[in-house]
SETOR-790171 format. One record per residue (C-alpha): x, y, z. Coordinates in pm, whole numbers, plus 50000, padded with zeros to 5 digits. Example, Ala and Ser with C-alpha at 12.3 -4.5 7.8 and 13.67 -1.06 7.14 Angstrom:
2
512304955050780513674989450714
END
This chain:
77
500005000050000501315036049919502035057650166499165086049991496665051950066497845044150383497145081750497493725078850369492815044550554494125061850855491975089250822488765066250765489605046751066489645076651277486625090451120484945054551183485655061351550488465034351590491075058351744493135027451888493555015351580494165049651353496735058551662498595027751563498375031351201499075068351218502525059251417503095035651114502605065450880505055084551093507845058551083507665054050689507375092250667510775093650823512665062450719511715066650305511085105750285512975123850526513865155850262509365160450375510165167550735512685197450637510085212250472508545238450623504885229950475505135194250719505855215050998502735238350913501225205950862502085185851153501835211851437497725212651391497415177851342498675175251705496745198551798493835180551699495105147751875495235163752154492105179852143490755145552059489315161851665489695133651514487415148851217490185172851196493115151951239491415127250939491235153750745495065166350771495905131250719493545131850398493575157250214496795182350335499465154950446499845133750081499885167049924503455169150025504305134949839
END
């Protein structure tokens, strides 16, 4: 599975209400994020990115953390 389609099934998981299982898969998304595209994290866009999708973990949004992970995270790929 890409990484564009992994994103996506991460973000219908959480919208499904299966945060345990999104949490894990996001983690997943975060490891091959780093391991096969590290020049993404230096840009600044991931940053602008990745600081609200926290935000929205935190928060527990997962509406708005599925849709970072949908439609403004594989932008960047």
């Amino acid at each position: 599975m890409s990484l564009a389609a992994s994103l996506i099934n991460t973000a219908h998981q959480f919208r499904l209400g299966h945060e345990a299982e999104a949490s894990l898969l996001l983690r997943q998304c975060i490891d091959e994020i780093e391991k096969d595209h590290p020049e993404i994290i230096q840009q600044s866009e991931f940053g602008q990115i990745l600081s609200p999708m926290l935000q929205a973990q935190e928060r527990q949004d997962w509406l708005a953390l599925a849709d970072y992970l949908e439609y403004e995270l594989p932008q960047l790929f």
